[in-house]
C-alpha positions as CSV (number, residue, x, y, z in Angstrom):
1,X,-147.6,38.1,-252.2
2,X,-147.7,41.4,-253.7
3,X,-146.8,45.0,-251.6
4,X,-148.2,48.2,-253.0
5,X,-147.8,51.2,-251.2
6,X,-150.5,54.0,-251.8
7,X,-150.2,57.6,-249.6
8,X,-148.1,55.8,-247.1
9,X,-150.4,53.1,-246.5
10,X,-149.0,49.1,-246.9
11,X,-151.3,46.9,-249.1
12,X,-150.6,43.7,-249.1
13,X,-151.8,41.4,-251.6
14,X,-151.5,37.7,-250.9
15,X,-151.1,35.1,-254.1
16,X,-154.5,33.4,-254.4
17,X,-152.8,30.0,-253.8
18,X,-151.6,30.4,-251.1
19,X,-154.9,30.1,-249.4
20,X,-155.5,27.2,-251.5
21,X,-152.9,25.5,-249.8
22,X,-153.5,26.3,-246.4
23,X,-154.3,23.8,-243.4
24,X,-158.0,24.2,-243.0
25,X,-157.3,25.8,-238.9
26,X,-155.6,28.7,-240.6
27,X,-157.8,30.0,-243.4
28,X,-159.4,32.4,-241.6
29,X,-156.7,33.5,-239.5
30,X,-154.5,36.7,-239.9
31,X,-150.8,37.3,-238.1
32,X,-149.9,41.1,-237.6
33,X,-146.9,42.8,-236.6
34,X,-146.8,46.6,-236.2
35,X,-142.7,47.5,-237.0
36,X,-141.6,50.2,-234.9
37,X,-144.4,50.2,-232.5
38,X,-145.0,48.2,-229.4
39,X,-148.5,48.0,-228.8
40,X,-150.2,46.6,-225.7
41,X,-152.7,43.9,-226.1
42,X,-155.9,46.1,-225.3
43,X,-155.4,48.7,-227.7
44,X,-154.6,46.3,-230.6
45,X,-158.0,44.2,-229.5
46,X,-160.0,47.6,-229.4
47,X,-158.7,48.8,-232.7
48,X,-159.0,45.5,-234.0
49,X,-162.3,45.4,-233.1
50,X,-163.5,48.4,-233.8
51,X,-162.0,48.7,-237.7
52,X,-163.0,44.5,-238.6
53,X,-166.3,43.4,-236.4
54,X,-167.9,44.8,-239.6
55,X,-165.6,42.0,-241.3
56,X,-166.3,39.3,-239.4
57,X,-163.6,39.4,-236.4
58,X,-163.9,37.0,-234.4
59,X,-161.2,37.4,-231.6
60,X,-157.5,38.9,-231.6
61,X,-154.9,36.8,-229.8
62,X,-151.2,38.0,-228.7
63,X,-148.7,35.0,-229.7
64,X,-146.1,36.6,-228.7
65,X,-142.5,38.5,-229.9
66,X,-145.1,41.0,-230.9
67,X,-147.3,39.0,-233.1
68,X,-151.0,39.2,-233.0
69,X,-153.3,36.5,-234.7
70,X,-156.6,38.0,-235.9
71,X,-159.0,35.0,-236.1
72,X,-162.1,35.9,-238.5
């Protein structure tokens, strides 16, 4: 994948084959960590859902260690 940071905003840019070589459960499926933050559950759901309904989000899951799966 590619980074590319633009007025101190991440982009990330993943290889096109990499979704062509995914397991089928995961293609619509995105994992999020927020460094230097520790945010509850609720507020990353409401955010979530607020920014990406538009997108197709479908429901935001905690997985643990901090990692959130966004399932679209």
């Amino acid at each position: 994948f590619q980074l590319e940071c633009n007025e101190g905003e991440v982009l990330v840019n993943p290889l096109k084959t990499i979704f062509e070589e995914v397991d089928a459960r995961w293609k619509e499926c995105l994992v999020g960590y927020f460094i230097d933050e520790t945010l509850p559950y609720r507020v990353v759901n409401s955010i979530s859902h607020r920014i990406w309904d538009k997108l197709g989000l479908i429901e935001v899951l905690a997985i643990g260690n901090g990692f959130f799966l966004f399932r679209f």
